[in-house]
PyMOL Python script that loads the backbone (N, CA, C, O; Angstrom):
from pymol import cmd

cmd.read_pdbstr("""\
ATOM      1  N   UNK A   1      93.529 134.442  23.748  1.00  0.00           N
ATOM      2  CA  UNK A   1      93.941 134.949  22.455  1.00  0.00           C
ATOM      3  C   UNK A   1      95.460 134.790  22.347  1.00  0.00           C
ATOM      4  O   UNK A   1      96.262 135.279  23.142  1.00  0.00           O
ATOM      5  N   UNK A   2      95.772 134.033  21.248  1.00  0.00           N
ATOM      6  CA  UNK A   2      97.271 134.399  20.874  1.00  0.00           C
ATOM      7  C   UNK A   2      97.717 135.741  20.295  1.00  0.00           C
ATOM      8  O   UNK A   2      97.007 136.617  19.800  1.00  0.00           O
ATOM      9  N   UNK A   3      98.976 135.720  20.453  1.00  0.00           N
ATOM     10  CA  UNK A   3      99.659 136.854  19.398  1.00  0.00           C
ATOM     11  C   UNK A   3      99.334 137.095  18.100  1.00  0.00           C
ATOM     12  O   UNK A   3      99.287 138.181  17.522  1.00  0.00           O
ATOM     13  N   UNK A   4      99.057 135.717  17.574  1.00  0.00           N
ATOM     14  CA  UNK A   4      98.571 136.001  15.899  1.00  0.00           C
ATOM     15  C   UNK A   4      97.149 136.585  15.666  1.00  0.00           C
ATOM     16  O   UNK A   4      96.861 137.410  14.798  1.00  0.00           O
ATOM     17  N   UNK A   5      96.215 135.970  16.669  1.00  0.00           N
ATOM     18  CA  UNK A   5      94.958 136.674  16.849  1.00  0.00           C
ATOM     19  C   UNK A   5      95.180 137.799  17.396  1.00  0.00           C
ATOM     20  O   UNK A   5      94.138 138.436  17.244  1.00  0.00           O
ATOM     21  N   UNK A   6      96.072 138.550  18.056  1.00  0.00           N
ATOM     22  CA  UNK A   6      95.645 139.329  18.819  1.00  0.00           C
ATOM     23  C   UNK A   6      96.146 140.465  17.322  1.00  0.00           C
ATOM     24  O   UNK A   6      95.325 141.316  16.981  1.00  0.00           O
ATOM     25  N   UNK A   7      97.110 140.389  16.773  1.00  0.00           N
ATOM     26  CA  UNK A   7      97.926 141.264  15.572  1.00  0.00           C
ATOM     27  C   UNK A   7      96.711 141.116  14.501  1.00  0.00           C
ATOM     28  O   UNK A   7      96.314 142.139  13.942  1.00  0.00           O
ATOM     29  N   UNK A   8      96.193 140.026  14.245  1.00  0.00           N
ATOM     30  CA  UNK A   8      95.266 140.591  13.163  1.00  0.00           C
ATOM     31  C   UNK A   8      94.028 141.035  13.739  1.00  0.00           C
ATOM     32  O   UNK A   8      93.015 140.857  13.062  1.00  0.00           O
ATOM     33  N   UNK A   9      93.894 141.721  15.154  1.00  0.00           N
ATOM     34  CA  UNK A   9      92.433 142.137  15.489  1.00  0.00           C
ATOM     35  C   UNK A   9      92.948 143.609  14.695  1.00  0.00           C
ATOM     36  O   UNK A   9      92.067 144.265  14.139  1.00  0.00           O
ATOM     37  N   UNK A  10      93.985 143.975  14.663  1.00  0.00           N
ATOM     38  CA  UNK A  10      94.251 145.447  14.616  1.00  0.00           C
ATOM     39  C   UNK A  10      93.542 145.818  13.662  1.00  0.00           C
ATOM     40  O   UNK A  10      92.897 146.866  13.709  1.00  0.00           O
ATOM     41  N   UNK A  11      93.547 144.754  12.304  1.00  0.00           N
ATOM     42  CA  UNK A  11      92.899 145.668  10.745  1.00  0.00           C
ATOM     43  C   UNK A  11      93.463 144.742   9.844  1.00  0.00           C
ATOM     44  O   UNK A  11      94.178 143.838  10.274  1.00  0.00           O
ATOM     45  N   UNK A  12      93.181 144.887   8.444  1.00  0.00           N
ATOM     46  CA  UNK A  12      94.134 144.419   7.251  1.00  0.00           C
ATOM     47  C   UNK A  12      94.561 145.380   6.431  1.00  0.00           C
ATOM     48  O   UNK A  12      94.626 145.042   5.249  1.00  0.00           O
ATOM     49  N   UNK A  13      94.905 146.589   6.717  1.00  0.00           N
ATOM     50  CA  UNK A  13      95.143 147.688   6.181  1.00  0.00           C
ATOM     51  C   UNK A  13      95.746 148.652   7.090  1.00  0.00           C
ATOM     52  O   UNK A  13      95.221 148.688   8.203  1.00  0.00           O
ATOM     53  N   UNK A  14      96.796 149.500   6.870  1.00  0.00           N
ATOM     54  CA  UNK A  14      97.479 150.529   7.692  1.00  0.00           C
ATOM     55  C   UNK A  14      96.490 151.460   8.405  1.00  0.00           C
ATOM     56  O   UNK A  14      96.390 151.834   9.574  1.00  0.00           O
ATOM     57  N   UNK A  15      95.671 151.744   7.082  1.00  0.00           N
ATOM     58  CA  UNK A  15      94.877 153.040   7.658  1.00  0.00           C
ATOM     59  C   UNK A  15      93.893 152.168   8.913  1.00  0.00           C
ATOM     60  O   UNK A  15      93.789 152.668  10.034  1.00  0.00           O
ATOM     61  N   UNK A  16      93.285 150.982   8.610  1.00  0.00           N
ATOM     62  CA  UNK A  16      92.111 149.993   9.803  1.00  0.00           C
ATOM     63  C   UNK A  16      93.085 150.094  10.536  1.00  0.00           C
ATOM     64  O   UNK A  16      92.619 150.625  11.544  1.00  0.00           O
ATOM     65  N   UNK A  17      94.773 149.836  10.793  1.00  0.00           N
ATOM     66  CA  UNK A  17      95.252 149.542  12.565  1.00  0.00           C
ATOM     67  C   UNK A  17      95.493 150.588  12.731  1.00  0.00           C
ATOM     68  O   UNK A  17      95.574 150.779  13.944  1.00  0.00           O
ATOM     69  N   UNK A  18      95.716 151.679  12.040  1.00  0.00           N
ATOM     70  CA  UNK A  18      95.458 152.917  12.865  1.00  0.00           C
ATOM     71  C   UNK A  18      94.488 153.696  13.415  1.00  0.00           C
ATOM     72  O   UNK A  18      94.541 154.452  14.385  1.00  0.00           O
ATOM     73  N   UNK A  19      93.403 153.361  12.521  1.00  0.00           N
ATOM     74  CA  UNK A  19      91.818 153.555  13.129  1.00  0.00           C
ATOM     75  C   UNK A  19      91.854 152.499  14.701  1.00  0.00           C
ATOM     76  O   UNK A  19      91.836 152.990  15.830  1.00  0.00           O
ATOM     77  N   UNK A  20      91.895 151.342  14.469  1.00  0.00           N
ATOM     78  CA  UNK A  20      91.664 151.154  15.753  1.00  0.00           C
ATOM     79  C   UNK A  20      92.733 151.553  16.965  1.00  0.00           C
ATOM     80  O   UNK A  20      92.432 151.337  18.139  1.00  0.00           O
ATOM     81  N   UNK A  21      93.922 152.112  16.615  1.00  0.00           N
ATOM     82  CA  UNK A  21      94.713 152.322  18.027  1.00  0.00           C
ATOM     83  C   UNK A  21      94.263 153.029  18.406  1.00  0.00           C
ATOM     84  O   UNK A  21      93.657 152.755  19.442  1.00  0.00           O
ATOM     85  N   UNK A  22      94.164 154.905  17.750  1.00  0.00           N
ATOM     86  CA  UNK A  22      93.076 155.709  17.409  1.00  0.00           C
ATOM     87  C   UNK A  22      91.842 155.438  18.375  1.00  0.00           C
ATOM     88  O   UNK A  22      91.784 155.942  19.496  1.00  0.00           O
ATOM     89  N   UNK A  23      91.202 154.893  18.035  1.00  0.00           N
ATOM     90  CA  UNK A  23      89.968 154.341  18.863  1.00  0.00           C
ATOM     91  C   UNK A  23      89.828 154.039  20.460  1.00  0.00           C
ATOM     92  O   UNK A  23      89.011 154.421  21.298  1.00  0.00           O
ATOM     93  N   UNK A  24      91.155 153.054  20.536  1.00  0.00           N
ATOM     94  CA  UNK A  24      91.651 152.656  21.990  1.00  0.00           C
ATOM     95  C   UNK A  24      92.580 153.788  22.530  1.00  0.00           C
ATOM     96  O   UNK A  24      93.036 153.471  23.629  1.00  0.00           O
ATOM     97  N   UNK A  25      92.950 154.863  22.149  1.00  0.00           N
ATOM     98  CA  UNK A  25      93.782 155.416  22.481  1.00  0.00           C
ATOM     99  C   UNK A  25      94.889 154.628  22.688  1.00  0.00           C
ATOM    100  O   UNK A  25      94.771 154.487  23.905  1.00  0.00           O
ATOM    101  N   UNK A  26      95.808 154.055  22.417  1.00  0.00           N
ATOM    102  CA  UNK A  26      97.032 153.288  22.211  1.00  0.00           C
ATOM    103  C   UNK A  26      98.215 154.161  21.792  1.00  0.00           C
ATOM    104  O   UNK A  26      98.528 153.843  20.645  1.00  0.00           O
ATOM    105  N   UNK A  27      98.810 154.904  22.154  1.00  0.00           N
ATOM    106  CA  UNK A  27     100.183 155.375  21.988  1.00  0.00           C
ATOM    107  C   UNK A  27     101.544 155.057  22.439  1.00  0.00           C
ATOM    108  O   UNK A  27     101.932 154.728  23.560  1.00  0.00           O
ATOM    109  N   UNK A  28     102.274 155.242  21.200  1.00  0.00           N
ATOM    110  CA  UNK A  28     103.663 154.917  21.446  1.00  0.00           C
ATOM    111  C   UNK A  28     104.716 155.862  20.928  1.00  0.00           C
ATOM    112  O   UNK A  28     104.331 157.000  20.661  1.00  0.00           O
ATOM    113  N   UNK A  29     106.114 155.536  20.726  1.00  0.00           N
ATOM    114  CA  UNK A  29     107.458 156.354  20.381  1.00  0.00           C
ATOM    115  C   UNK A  29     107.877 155.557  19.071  1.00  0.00           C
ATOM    116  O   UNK A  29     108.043 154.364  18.817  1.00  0.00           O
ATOM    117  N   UNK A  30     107.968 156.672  18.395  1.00  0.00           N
ATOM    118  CA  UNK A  30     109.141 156.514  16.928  1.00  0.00           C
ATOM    119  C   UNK A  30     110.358 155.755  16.817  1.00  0.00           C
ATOM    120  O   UNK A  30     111.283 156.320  17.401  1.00  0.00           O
ATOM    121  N   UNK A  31     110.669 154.696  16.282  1.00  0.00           N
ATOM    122  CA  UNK A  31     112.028 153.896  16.482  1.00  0.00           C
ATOM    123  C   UNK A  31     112.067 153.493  17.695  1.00  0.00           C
ATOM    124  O   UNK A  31     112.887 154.112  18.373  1.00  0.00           O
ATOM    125  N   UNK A  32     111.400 152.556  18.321  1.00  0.00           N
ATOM    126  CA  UNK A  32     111.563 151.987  19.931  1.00  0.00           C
ATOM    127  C   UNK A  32     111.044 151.100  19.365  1.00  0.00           C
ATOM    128  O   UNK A  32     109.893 151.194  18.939  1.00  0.00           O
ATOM    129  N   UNK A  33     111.922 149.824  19.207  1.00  0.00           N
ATOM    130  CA  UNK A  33     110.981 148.148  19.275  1.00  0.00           C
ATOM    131  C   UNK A  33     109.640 148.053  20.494  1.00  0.00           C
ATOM    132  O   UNK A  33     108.630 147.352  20.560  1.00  0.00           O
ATOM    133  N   UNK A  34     110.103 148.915  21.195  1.00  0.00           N
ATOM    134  CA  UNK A  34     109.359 148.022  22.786  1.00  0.00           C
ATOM    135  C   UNK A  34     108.414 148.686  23.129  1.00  0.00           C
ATOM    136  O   UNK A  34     107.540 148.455  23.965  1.00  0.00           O
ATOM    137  N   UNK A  35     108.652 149.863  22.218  1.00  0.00           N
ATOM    138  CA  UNK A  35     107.509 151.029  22.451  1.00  0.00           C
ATOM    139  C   UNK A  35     106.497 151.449  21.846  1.00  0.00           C
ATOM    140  O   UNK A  35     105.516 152.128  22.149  1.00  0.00           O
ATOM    141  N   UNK A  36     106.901 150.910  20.879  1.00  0.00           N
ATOM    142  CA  UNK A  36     106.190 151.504  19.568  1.00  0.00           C
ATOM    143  C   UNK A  36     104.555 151.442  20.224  1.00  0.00           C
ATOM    144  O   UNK A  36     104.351 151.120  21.395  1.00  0.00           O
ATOM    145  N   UNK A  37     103.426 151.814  19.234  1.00  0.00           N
ATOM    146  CA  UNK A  37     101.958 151.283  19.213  1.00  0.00           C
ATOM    147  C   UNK A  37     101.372 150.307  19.606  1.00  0.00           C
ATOM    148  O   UNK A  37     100.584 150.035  20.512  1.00  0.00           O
ATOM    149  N   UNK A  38     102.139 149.531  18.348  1.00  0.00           N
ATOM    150  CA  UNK A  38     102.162 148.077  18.277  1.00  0.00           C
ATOM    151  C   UNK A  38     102.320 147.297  19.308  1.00  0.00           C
ATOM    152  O   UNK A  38     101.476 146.441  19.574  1.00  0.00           O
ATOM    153  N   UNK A  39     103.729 147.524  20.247  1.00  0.00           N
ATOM    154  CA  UNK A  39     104.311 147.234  21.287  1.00  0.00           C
ATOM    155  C   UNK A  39     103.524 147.212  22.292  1.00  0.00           C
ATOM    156  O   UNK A  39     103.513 146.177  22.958  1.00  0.00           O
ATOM    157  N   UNK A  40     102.605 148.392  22.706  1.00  0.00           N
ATOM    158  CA  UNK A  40     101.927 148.853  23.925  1.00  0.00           C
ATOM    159  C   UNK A  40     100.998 148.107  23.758  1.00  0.00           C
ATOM    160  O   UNK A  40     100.760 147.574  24.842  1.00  0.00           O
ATOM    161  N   UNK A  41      99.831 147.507  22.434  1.00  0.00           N
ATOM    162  CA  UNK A  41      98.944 147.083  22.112  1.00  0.00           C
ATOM    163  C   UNK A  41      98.553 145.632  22.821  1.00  0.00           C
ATOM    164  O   UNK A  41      97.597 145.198  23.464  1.00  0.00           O
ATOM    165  N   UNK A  42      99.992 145.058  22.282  1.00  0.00           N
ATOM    166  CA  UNK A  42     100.474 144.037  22.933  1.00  0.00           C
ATOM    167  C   UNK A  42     100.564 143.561  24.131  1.00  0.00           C
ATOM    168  O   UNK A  42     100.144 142.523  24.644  1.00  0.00           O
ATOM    169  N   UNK A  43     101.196 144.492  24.540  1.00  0.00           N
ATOM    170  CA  UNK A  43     101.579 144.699  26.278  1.00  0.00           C
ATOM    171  C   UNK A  43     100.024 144.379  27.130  1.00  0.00           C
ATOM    172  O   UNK A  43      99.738 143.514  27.958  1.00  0.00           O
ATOM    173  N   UNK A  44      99.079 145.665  26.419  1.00  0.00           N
ATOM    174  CA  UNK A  44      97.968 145.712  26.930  1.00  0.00           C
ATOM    175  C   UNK A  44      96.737 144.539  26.954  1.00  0.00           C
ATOM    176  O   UNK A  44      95.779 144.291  27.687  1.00  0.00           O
ATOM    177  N   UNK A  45      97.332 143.965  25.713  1.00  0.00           N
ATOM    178  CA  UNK A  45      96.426 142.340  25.317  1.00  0.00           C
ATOM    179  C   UNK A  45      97.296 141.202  26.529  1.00  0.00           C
ATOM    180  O   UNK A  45      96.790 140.086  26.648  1.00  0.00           O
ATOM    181  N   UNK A  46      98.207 141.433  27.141  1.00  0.00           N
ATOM    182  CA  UNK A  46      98.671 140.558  28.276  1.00  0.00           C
ATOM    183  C   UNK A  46     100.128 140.054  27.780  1.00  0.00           C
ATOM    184  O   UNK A  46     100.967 139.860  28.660  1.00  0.00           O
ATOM    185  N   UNK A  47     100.424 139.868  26.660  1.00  0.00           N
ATOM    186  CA  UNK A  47     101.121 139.760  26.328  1.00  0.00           C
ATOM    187  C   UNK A  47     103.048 140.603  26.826  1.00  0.00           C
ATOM    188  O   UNK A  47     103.304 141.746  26.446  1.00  0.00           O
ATOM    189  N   UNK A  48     104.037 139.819  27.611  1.00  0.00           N
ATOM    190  CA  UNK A  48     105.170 140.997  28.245  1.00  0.00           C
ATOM    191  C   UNK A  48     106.351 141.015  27.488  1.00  0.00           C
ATOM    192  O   UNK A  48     106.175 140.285  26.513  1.00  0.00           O
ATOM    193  N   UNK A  49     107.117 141.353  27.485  1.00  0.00           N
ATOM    194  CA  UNK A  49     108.602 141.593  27.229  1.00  0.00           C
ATOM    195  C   UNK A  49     108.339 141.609  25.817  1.00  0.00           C
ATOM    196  O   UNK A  49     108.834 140.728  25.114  1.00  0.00           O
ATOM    197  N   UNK A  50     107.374 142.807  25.156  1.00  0.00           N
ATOM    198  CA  UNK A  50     107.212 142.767  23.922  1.00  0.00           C
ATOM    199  C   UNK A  50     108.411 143.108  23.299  1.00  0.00           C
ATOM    200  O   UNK A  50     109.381 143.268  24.039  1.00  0.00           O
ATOM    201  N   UNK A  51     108.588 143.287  21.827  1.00  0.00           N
ATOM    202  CA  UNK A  51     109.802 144.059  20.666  1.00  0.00           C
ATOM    203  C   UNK A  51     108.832 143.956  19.528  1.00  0.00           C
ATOM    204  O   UNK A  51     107.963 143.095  19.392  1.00  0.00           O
ATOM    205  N   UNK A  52     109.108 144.965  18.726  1.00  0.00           N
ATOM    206  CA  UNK A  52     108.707 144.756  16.975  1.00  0.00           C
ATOM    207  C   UNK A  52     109.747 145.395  16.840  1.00  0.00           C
ATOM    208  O   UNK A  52     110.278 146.433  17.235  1.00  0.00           O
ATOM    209  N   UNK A  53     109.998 144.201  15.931  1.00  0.00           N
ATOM    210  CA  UNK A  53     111.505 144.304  14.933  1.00  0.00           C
ATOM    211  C   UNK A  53     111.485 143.676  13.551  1.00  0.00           C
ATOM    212  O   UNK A  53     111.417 142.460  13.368  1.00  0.00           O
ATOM    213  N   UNK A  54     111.563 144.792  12.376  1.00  0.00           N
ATOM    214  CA  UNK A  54     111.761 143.857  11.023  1.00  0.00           C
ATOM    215  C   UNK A  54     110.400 143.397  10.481  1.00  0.00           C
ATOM    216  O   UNK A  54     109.428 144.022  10.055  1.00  0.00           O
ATOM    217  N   UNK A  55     110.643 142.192  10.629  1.00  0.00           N
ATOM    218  CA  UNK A  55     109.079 141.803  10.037  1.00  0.00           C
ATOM    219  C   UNK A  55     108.020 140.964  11.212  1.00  0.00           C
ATOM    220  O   UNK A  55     107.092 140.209  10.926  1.00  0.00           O
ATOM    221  N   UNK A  56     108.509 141.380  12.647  1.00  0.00           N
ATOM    222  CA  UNK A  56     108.699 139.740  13.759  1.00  0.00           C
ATOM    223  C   UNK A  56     108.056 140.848  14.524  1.00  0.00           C
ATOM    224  O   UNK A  56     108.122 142.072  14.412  1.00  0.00           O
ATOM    225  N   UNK A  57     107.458 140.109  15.279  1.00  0.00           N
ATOM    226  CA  UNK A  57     107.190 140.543  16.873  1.00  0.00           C
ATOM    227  C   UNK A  57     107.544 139.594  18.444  1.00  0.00           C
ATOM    228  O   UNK A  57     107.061 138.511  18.775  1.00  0.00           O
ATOM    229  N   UNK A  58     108.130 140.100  18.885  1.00  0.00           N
ATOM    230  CA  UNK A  58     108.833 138.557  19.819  1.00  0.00           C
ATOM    231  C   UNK A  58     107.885 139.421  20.928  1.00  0.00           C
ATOM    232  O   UNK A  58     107.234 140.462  20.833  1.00  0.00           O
ATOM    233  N   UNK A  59     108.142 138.449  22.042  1.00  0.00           N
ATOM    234  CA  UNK A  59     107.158 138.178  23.243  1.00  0.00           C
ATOM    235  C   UNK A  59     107.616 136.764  24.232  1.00  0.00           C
ATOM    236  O   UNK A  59     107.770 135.620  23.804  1.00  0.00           O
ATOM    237  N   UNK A  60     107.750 137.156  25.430  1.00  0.00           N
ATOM    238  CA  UNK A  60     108.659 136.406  26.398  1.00  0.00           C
ATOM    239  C   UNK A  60     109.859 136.744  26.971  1.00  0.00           C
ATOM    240  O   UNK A  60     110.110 137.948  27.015  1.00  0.00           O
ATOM    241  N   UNK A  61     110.738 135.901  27.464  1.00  0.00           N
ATOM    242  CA  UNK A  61     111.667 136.166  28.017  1.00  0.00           C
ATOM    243  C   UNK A  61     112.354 134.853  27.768  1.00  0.00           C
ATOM    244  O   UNK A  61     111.616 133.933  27.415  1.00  0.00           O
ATOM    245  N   UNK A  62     113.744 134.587  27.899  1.00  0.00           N
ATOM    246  CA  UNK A  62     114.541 133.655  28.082  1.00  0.00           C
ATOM    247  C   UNK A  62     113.935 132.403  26.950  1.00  0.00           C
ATOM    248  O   UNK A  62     113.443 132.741  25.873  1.00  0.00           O
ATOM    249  N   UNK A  63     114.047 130.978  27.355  1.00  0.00           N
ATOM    250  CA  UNK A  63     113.874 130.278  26.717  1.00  0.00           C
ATOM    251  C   UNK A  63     111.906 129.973  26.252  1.00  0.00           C
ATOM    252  O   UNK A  63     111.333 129.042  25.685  1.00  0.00           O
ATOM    253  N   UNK A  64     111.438 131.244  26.829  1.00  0.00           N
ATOM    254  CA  UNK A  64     110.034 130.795  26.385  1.00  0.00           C
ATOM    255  C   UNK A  64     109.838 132.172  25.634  1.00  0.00           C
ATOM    256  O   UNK A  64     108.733 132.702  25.746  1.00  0.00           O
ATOM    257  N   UNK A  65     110.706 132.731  24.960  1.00  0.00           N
ATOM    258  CA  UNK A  65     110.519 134.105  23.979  1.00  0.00           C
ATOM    259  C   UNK A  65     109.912 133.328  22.721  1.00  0.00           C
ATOM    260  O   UNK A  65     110.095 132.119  22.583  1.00  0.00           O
ATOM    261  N   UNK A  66     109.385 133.879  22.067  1.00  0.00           N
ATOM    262  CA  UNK A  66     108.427 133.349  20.912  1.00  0.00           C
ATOM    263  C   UNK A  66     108.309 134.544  19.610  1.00  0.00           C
ATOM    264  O   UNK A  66     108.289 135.764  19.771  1.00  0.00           O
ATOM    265  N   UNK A  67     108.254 133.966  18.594  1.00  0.00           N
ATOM    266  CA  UNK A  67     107.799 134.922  17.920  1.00  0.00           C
ATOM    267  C   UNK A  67     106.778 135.157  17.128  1.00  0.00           C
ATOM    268  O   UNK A  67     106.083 134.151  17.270  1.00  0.00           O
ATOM    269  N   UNK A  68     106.152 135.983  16.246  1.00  0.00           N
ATOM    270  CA  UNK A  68     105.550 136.306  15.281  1.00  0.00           C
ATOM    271  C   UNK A  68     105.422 136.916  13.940  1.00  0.00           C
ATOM    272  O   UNK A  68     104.847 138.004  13.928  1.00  0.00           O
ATOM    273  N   UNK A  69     105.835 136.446  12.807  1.00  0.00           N
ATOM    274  CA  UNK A  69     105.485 137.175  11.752  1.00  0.00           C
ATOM    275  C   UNK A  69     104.851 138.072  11.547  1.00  0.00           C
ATOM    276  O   UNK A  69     103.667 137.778  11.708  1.00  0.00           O
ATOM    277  N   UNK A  70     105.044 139.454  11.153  1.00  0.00           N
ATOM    278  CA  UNK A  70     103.866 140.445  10.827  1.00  0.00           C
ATOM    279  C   UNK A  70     103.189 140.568   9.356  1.00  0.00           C
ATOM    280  O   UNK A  70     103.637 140.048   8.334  1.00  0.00           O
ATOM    281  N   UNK A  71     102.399 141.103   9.427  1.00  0.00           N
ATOM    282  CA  UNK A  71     101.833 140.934   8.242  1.00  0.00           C
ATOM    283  C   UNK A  71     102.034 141.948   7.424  1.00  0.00           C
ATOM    284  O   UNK A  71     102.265 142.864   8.213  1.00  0.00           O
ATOM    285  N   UNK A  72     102.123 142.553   5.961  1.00  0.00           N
ATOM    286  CA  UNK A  72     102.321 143.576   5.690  1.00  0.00           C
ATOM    287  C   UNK A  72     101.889 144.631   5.604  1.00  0.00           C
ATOM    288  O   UNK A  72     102.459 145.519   4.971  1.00  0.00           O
ATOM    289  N   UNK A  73     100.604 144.812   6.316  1.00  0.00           N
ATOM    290  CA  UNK A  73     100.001 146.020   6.210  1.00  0.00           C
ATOM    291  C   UNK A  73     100.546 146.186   7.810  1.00  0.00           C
ATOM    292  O   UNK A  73     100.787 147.362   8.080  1.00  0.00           O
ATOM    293  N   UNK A  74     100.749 145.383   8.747  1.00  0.00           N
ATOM    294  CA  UNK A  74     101.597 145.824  10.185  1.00  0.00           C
ATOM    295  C   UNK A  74     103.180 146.301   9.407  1.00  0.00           C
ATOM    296  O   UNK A  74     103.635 147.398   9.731  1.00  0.00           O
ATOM    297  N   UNK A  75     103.746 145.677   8.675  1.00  0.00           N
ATOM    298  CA  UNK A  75     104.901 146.451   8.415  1.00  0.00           C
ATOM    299  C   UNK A  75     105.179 147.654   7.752  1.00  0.00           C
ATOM    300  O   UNK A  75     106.266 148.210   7.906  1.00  0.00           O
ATOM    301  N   UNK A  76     104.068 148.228   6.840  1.00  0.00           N
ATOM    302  CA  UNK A  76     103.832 149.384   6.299  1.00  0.00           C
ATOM    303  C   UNK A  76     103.408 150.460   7.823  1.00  0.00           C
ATOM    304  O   UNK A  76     104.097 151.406   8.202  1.00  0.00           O
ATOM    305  N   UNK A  77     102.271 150.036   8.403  1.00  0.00           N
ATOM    306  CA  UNK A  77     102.020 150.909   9.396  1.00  0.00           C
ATOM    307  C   UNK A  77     102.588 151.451  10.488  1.00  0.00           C
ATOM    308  O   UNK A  77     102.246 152.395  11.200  1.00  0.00           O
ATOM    309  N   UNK A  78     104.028 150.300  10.534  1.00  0.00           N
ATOM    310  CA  UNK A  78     105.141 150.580  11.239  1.00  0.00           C
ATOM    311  C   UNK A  78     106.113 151.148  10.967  1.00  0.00           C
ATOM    312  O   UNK A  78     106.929 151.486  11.825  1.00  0.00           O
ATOM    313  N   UNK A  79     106.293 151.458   9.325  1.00  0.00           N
ATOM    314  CA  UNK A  79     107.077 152.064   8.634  1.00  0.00           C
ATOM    315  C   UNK A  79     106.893 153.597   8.496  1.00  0.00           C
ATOM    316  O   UNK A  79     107.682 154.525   8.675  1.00  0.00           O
ATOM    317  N   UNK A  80     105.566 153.559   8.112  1.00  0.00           N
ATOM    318  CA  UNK A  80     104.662 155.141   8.389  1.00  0.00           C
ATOM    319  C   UNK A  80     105.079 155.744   9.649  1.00  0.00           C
ATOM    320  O   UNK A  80     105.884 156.675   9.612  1.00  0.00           O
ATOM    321  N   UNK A  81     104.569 155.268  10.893  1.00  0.00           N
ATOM    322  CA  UNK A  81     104.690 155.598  11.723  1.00  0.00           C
ATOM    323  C   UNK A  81     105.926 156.000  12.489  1.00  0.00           C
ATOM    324  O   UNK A  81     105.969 156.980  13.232  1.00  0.00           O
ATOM    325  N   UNK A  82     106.910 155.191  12.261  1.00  0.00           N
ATOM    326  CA  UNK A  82     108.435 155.703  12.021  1.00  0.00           C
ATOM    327  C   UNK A  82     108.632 156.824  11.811  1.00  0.00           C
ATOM    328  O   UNK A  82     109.122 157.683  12.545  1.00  0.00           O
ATOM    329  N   UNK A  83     108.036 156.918  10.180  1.00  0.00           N
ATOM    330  CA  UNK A  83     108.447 158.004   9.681  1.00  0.00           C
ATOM    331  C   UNK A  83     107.689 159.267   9.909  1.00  0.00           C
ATOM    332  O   UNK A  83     108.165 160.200   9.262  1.00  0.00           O
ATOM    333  N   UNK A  84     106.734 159.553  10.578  1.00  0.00           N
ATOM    334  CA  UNK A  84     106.148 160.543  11.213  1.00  0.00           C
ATOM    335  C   UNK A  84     104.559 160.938  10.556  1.00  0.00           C
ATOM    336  O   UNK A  84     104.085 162.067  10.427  1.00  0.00           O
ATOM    337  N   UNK A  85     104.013 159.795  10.247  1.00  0.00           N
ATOM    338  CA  UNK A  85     102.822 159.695   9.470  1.00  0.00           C
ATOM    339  C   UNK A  85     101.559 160.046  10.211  1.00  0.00           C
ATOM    340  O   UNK A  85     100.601 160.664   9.747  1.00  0.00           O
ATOM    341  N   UNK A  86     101.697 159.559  11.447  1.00  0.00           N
ATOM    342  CA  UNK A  86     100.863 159.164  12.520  1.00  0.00           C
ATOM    343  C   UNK A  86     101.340 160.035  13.465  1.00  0.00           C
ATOM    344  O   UNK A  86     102.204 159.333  13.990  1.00  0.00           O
ATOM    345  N   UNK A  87     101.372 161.286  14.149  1.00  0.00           N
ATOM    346  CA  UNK A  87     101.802 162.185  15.253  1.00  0.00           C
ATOM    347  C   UNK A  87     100.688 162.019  16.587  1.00  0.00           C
ATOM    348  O   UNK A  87     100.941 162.209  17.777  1.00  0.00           O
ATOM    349  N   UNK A  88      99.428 161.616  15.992  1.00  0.00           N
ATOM    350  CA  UNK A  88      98.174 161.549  16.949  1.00  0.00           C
ATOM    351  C   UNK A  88      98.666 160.561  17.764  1.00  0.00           C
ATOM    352  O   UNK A  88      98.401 160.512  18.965  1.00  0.00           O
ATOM    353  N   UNK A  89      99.646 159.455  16.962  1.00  0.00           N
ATOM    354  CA  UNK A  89      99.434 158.230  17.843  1.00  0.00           C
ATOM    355  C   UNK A  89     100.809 158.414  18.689  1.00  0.00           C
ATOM    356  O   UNK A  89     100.507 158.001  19.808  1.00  0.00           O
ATOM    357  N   UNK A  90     101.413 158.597  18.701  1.00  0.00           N
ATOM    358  CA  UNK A  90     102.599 159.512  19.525  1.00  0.00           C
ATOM    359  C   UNK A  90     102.318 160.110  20.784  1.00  0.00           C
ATOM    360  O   UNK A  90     101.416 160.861  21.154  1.00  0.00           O
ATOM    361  N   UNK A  91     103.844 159.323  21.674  1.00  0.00           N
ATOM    362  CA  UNK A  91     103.471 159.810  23.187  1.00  0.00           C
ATOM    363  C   UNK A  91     103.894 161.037  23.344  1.00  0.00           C
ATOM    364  O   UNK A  91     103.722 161.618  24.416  1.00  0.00           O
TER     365      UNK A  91
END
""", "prot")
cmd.dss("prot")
cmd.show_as("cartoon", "prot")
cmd.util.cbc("prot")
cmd.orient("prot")
């Protein structure tokens, strides 16, 4: 699985990727690129040296860092969650 597959398993809607973190138990921290949900989700799909930042999700290290576009219901759900929408999903 790539990164792009692995970001749209989450849902196409804020409330679906929060149902499924929810589901997996997946928790993360408020304002942490590396930490976030999202971040750990990642981590946990194999994917290392995660960040979500902006609209991107990078992955790698050094000259094999890569990135990803998010989609906008990942940037709303990251925005929510920021802002304290989501406390369940919180470490």
């Amino acid at each position: 699985m790539n990164i792009k597959e692995a970001l749209t398993a989450l849902g196409s809607d804020q409330e679906s990727i929060a149902n499924y973190l929810r589901v997996n138990n997946i928790k993360g921290y408020r304002c942490k690129s590396h930490m976030c949900p999202i971040a750990t989700y990642l981590d946990r799909c194999g994917f290392k040296d995660v960040q979500i930042g902006g609209q991107v999700a990078w992955h790698g290290g050094g000259y094999a860092r890569q990135w990803e576009p998010l989609s906008m219901a990942l940037i709303q759900f990251i925005k929510s969650f920021d802002a304290g929408q989501y406390p369940e999903l919180e470490e």
